[in-house]
Each structure stands twice: as C-alpha cells, then as structure tokens.
N, C-alpha and C positions, 0 to 999 in steps of 0.2 A: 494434494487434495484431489478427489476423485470427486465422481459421480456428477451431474448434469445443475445440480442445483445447491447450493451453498449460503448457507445466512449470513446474513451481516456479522452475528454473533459469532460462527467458526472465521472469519476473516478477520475481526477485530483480535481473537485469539493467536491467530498467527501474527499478525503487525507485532502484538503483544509482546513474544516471543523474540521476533526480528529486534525491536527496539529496547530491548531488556540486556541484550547478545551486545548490540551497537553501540549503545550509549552507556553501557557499565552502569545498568541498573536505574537509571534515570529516564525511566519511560512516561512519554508523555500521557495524558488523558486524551481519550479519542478524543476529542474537541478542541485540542489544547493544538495550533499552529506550530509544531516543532522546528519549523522555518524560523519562524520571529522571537523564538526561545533560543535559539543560536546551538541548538540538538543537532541541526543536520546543517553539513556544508554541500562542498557541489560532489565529491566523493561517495558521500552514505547517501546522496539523492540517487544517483546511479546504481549504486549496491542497492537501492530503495525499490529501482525500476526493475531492475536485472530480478532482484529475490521476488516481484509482486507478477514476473511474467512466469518465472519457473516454478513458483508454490502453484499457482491460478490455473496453469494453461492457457495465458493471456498472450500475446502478442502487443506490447506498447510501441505505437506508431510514433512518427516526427509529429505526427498533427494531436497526439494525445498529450503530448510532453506539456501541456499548462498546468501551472503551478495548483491550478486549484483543482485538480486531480490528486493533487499529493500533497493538500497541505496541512491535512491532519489523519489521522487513521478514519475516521466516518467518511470519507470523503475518500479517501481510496477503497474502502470499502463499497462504498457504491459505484465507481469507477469498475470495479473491480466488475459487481452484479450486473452490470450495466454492458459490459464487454461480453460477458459468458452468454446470458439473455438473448442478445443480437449474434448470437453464433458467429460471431468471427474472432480467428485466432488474433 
C-alpha cells in the first residue's frame, strides 16, 4: 500500500485477503470477533501484527499490542488509519 492516505474500504480488502489465505476460506465479517470464533490463535495473531505492519507501513508497538486493536478487521482498520494519520511509523 502506498500513498499518504488509505480508506478503511482498501484495508478491510487487504484483512480480506490476509484472512481468506489464513483461515482456508473461512473469513470473518469485519465485525465479526475472530478471536471468540476460535479463527485466530496466538500464531495467526502475530502473522496478524507482522502482515498489518508490512502491508500499512505501520510500526505496531509493545503499548499497541491490545486486543481491541485486532479484534475484528473494522477495528484494525481504524488502528490502522489511526497509526498513518499520527505519522508515526
């Protein structure tokens, strides 16, 4: 992903993708908690952080690591907007 500014819609696309790859087709609805669906263990959360810093140009810190940054795609998504926004990697 390039450029300075990113919608929610091209990042829900990418999760999309990511979670399509991960879970053999079993992708969640952006709203839908894939934590308490038993989709992601502590594994795919990691490949979760790892793939949402390297698509984004994000840097995910020790202090961003709460759960409700990632616990559904809207919600990394706006983590996501949230991170770029505030210009820091």
């Amino acid at each position: 992903m390039t450029g300075d500014e990113i919608t929610a819609e091209e990042i829900l696309a990418e999760l999309k993708g990511f979670f399509a790859t991960a879970t053999a087709g079993n992708t969640p609805g952006p709203d839908e908690d894939y934590f308490a669906l038993g989709l992601v263990n502590s594994l795919l959360a990691l490949e979760l952080v790892a793939h949402v810093e390297r698509r984004f140009g994000i840097e995910v810190g020790v202090e961003d690591l709460d759960l409700d940054n990632f616990r559904t795609m809207n919600r990394v998504a706006g983590f996501v907007r949230r991170k770029r926004s505030a210009g820091i990697p």
